[in-house]
FIVO-665608 format. One line per field, with one value per residue (C-alpha): residue in three letters; x, y, z. Coordinates in Angstrom, 2 decimals. Each point is the difference from the previous one (the first is absolute). Layout:
REM residues N
rest <- (ALA/...)
u <- (X/...)
v <- (Y/...)
w <- (Z/...)
//
This chain:
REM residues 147
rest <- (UNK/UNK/UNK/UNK/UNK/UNK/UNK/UNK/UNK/UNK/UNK/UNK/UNK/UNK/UNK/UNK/UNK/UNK/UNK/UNK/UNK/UNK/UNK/UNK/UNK/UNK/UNK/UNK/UNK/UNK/UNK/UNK/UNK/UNK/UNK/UNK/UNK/UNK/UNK/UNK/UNK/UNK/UNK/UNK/UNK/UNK/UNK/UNK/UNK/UNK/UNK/UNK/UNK/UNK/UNK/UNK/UNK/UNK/UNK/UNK/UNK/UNK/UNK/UNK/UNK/UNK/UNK/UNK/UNK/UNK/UNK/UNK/UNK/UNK/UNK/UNK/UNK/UNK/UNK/UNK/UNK/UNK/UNK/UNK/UNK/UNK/UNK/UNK/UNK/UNK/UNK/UNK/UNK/UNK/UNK/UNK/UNK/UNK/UNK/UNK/UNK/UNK/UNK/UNK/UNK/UNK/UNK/UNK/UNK/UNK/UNK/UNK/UNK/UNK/UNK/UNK/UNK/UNK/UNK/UNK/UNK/UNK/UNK/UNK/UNK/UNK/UNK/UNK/UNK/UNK/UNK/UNK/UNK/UNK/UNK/UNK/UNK/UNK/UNK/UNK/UNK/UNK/UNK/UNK/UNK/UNK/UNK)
u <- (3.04/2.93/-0.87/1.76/-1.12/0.94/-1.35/-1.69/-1.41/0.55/3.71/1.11/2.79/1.94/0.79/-2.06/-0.60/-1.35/0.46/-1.48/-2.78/-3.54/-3.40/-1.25/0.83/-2.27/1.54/3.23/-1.09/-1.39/3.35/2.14/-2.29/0.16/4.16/1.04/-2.83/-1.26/-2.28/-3.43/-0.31/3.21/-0.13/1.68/0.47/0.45/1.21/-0.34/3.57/-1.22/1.62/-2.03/-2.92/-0.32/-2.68/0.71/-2.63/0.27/-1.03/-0.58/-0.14/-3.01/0.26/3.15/-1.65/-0.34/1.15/-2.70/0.73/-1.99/0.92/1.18/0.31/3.90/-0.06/1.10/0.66/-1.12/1.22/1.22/1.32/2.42/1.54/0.74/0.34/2.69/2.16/0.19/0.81/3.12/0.74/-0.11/1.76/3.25/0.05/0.00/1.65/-2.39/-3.36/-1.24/1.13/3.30/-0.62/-1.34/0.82/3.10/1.40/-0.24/1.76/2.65/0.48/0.25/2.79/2.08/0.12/0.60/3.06/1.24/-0.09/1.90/2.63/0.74/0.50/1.93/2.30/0.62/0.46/2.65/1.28/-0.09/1.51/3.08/0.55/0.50/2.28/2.04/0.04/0.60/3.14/1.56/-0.29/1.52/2.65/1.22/-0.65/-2.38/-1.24)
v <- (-6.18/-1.26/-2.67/-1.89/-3.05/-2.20/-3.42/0.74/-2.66/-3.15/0.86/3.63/0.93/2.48/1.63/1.32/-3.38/1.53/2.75/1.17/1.84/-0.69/2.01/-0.01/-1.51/-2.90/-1.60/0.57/-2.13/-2.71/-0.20/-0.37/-2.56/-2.01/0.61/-0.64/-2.98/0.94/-2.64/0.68/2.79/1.32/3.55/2.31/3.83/2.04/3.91/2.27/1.71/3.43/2.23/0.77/-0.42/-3.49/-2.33/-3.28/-2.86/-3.31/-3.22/-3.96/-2.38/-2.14/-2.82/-0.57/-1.21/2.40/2.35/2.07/2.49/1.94/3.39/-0.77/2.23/0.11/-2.74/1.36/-2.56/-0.55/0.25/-3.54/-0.47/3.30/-1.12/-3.54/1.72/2.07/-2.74/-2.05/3.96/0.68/-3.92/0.44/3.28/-1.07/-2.75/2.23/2.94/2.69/0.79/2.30/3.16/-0.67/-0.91/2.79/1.03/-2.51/1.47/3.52/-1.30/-1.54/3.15/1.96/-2.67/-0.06/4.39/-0.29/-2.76/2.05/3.38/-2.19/-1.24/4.05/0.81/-3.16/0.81/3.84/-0.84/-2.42/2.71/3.03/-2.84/-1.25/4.28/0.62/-2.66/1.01/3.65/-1.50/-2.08/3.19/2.00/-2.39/-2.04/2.34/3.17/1.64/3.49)
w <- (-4.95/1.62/2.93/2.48/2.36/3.12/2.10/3.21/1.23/0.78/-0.58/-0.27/-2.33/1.29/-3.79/-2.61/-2.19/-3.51/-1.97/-2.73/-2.27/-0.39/-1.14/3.80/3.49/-0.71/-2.96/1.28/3.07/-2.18/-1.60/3.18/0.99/-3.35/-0.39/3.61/-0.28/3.71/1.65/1.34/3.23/-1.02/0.97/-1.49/-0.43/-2.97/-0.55/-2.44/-0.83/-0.03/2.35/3.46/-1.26/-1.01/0.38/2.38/-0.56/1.91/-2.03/0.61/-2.06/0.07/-2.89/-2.24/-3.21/-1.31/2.80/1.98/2.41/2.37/1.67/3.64/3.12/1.51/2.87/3.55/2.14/3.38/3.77/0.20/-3.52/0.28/2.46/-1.48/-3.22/1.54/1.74/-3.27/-2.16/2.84/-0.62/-3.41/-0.17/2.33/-2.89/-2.90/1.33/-0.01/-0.95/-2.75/2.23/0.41/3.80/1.16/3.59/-0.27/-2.76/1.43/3.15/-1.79/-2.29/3.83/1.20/-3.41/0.23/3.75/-0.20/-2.92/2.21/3.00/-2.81/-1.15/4.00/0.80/-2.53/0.37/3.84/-1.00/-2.80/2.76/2.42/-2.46/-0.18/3.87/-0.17/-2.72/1.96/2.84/-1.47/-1.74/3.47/2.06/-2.23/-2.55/2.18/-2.42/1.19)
//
C-alpha cells in the first residue's frame, strides 16, 4: 500500500513530507520516524493513498533508540492558544505569501478586483474608441462638408 506522512506537532509542515510503500500504516510510520530521525513527542500524521476511503492514523514518537511510537489523538487547541496561534499564522503568512489555500478570502477578492479593473479597462477604451468616432464625424461634417 501506498502511504504518505506529515509533522504536526510541535512544528507543522505544511506539505506532505514522505512518500512511499509499506505492508501496513504502522511500519510505514516507524520508517518516517527512523528516516526523517524525529525527536521524542513528535507528532505526526500518516495517510493511506487509497482513494476516499483511506485510513488516517496519528502517531508520536516516544523513544528514538530504537524508535517507538504510540497512536495519538489529533490535538485541537484551545480558546487562548487559537487566538495566539492565529496572530503568529497571519504573521507568518504576510511573510511567506500565502498559506496552504492560496489565501483564501484574499485571494478571491483579489481575483474580483483584477476581473472588475479589467471590465473598467474594455469600457474606458470603447468610450474613448466611440469618442475618437464622433469626432472624426463630427470633423468630416463640419470641415470637409460631408453629408
Amino acid at each position: 500500500m501506498k502511504y504518505t506522512a506529515r509533522r504536526t506537532w510541535p512544528e507543522k509542515s505544511k506539505s506532505w513530507e514522505y512518500l512511499g510503500e509499506s505492508e501496513s500504516l504502522e511500519e510505514f510510520a516507524l520508517a518516517f520516524a527512523t528516516d526523517k530521525a524525529l525527536e521524542v513527542d513528535t507528532e505526526f500524521v500518516v495517510i493511506e493513498k487509497a482513494g476516499a476511503e483511506s485510513e488516517i492514523e496519528f502517531f508520536k514518537v516516544t523513544r528514538t533508540s530504537p524508535y517507538g511510537l504510540v497512536t495519538a489523538a489529533p490535538r485541537v487547541e484551545s480558546e487562548g492558544s487559537s487566538t495566539d496561534n492565529a496572530t503568529t499564522k497571519d504573521e507568518q503568512s504576510s511573510n511567506d505569501g500565502g498559506d496552504d489555500n492560496y489565501g483564501g478570502v484574499e485571494a478571491i477578492a483579489g481575483a474580483w478586483r483584477g476581473v472588475i479593473s479589467n471590465i473598467l479597462m474594455f469600457v474606458k477604451a470603447g468610450g474613448a474608441a466611440f469618442l475618437f468616432f464622433l469626432a472624426a464625424i463630427f470633423l468630416a461634417k463640419w470641415l470637409f462638408n460631408a453629408w
